[in-house]
N, C-alpha and C positions, 0 to 999 in steps of 0.2 A: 321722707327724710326724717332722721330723729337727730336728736341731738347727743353729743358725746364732748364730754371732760376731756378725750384724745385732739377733738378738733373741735374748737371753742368760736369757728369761726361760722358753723352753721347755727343757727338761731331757733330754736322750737317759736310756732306758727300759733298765735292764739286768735281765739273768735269773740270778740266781745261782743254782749249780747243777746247767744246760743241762748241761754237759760233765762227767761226770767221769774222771777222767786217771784213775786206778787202773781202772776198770773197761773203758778203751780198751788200754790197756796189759795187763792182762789179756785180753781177745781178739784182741790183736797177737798176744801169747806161744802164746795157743792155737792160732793161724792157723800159727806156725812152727814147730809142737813137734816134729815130724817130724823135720825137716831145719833143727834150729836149727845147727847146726855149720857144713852149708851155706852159709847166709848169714853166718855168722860170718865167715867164708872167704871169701868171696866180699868183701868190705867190708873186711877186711886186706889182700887182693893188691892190691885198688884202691888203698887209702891206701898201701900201700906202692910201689905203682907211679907213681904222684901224685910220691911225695916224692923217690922215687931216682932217677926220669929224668929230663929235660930235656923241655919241651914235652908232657909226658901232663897237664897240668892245665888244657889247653885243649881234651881232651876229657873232663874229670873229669864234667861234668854230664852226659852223655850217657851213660857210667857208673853214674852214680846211677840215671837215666832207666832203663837196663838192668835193674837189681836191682829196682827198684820195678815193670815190667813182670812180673819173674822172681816177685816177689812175688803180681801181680795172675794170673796162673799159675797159680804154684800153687794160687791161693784156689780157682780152678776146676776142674783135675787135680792129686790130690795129688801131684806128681814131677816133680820140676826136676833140669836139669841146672846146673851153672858156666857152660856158653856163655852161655845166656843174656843174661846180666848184661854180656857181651861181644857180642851181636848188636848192640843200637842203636848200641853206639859204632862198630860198622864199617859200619856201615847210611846 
């Protein structure tokens, strides 16, 4: 069933619960314990490349795209480099 503005009298079904954030956030931090500095690093040279240049915020997503690859990575070989995070955006 979904819910419709037509008939206001069916109700959308929520699950409270489904998710919980500490225990996502916890297996993020475990996925990056390695190499948390890495990506520390990795996400300051961007921001700070973002802010100090002219026109690098018109690749910023691509960027991100980077690290979240660099991320999905590592979850499979534990050992990343920095490029990385810099391949999609010249890709």
């Amino acid at each position: 069933m979904s819910y419709s503005l037509l008939n206001p009298e069916m109700e959308p079904q929520f699950n409270s619960g489904a998710v919980n954030p500490f225990q996502c956030l916890g297996e993020g931090g475990r996925l990056i314990k390695g190499q948390y500095f890495l990506f520390v690093a990795m996400c300051l040279i961007i921001v700070v490349l973002v802010s100090c240049f002219p026109f690098t915020g018109k690749i910023y997503g691509a960027w991100m795209a980077g690290i979240f690859s660099a991320l999905i990575d590592y979850d499979r070989v534990p050992r990343t480099r920095c490029s990385q995070a810099s391949s999609s955006a010249t890709a």
